[in-house]
N, C-alpha and C positions, 0 to 999 in steps of 0.2 A: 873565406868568409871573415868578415871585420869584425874585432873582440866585441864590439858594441850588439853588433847582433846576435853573436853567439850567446852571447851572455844575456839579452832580451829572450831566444830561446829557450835556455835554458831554463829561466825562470815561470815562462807559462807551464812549461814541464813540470815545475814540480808543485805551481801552481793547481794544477790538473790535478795531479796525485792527491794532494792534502783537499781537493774538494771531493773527491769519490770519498775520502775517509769519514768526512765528516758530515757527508750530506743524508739528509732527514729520510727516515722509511726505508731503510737499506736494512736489511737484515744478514747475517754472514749467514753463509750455506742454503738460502731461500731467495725467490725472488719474484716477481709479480708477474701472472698467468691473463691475459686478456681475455675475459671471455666472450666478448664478441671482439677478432679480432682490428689492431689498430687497422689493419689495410685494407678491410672490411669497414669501416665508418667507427668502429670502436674508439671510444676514451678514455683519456689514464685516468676515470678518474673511481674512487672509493666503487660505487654500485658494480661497476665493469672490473675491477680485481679482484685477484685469488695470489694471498701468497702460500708458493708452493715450495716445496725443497723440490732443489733444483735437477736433480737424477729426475723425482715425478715429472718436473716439468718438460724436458727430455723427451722421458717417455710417454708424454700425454701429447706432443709433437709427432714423435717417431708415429704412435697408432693413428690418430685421429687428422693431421695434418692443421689446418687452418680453420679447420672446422669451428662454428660455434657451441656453445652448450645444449641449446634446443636441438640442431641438427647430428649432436653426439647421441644423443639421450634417443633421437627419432631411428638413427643407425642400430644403437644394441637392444630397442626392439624390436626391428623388423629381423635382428639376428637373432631375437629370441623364438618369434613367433616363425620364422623361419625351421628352425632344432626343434621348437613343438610338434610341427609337423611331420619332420623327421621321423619321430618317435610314431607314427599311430601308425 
């Protein structure tokens, strides 16, 4: 590889890094929760976010999958009225 373009590499590289440090709405240890998601018709934009710490976010992945909030919200309680029943 010729020094010219190693050295253009190397540069978008660290260009790269110093724009993740410094770019807008990043919060360290959190990060933004789509609630309907993007591959779902979802938007980045304010109404469609939740910043969340990132473990929640995780695990709000691991249980619910790609699910939206109306469709999360319609799951724990059909699991409610489901353990209702249970009980009688």
């Amino acid at each position: 590889m010729s020094k010219r373009k190693l050295s253009k590499r190397l540069r978008k590289q660290r260009n790269r890094g110093n724009h993740r440090k410094q770019s807008k709405g990043r919060t360290p240890g959190r990060n933004h929760h789509h609630l309907n998601p993007k591959s779902r018709g979802g938007v980045a934009r304010p109404f469609n976010l939740l910043l969340i710490d990132i473990e929640k976010h995780r695990c709000w992945h691991k249980m619910f999958g790609l699910r939206s909030l109306p469709e999360v919200i319609e799951l724990l309680l059909r699991i409610r009225r489901f353990k209702q029943g249970q009980r009688r």
